[in-house]
N, C-alpha and C positions, 0 to 999 in steps of 0.2 A: 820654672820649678817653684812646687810651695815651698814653705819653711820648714812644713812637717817633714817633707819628704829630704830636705837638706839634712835635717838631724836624724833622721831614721837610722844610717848606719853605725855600729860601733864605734865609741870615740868621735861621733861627728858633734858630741854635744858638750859645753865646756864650764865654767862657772868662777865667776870672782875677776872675769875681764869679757870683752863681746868677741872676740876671736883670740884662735894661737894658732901659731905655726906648728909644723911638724916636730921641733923640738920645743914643744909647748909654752913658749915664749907669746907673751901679750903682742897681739898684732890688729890694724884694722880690717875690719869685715870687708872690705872689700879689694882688699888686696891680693893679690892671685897666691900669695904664701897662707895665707889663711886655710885652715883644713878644720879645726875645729870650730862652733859658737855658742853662744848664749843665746836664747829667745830675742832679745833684740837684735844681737849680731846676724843673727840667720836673718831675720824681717828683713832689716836693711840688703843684707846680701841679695836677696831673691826678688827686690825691688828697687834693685839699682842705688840705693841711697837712702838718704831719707826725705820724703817728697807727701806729696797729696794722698798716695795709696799707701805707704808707709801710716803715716799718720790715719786712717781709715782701720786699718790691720791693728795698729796697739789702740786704738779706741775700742775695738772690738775686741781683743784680749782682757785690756783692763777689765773693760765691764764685764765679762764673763770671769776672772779671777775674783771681782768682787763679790760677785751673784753666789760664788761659791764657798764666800764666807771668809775669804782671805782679805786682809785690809790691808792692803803694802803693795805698792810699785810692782812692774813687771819683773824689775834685777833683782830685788829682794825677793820677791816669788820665786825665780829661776835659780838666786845663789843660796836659799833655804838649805842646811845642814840635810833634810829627810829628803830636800828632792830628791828625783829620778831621770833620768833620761826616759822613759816610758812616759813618764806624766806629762813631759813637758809637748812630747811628741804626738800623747792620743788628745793632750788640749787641743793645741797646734790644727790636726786633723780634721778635730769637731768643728771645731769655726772653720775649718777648709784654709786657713793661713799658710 
């Protein structure tokens, strides 16, 4: 599964931690209680961890949030007051992540 397609559904996207549980409690990504993520949290989820393709996948994010004029980390991109769950998902998509 990509990332984009983990956070596509309502409520699958989260901000100010990388996963939460069902009662929106800060949890890690890959723990099977995890329902909601963040941009990273999804990444690592859908890549087992964080590893060689992990690291490939936010090297490929960064430089495209930069490209785009934003000069901040991936979590500060993802935990931005105007984000969207939409932006984060049609980025997500564009790179194929």
């Amino acid at each position: 599964m990509k990332a984009h397609e983990l956070l596509a559904p309502e409520g699958a996207w989260t901000q100010g931690t990388t996963a939460r549980d069902a009662a929106g409690k800060p949890t890690h990504p890959l723990n099977g209680d995890a329902v909601s993520f963040c941009t990273l949290g999804a990444i690592g989820r859908c890549y087992g961890g964080y590893n060689y393709e992990t690291s490939a996948a936010l090297f490929k994010l960064q430089s495209r949030i930069e490209e785009l004029g934003y000069h901040t980390p991936i979590a500060p991109w993802n935990d931005a007051l105007n984000r969207t769950q939409a932006q984060v998902v049609a980025l997500l998509k564009e790179l194929d992540i």
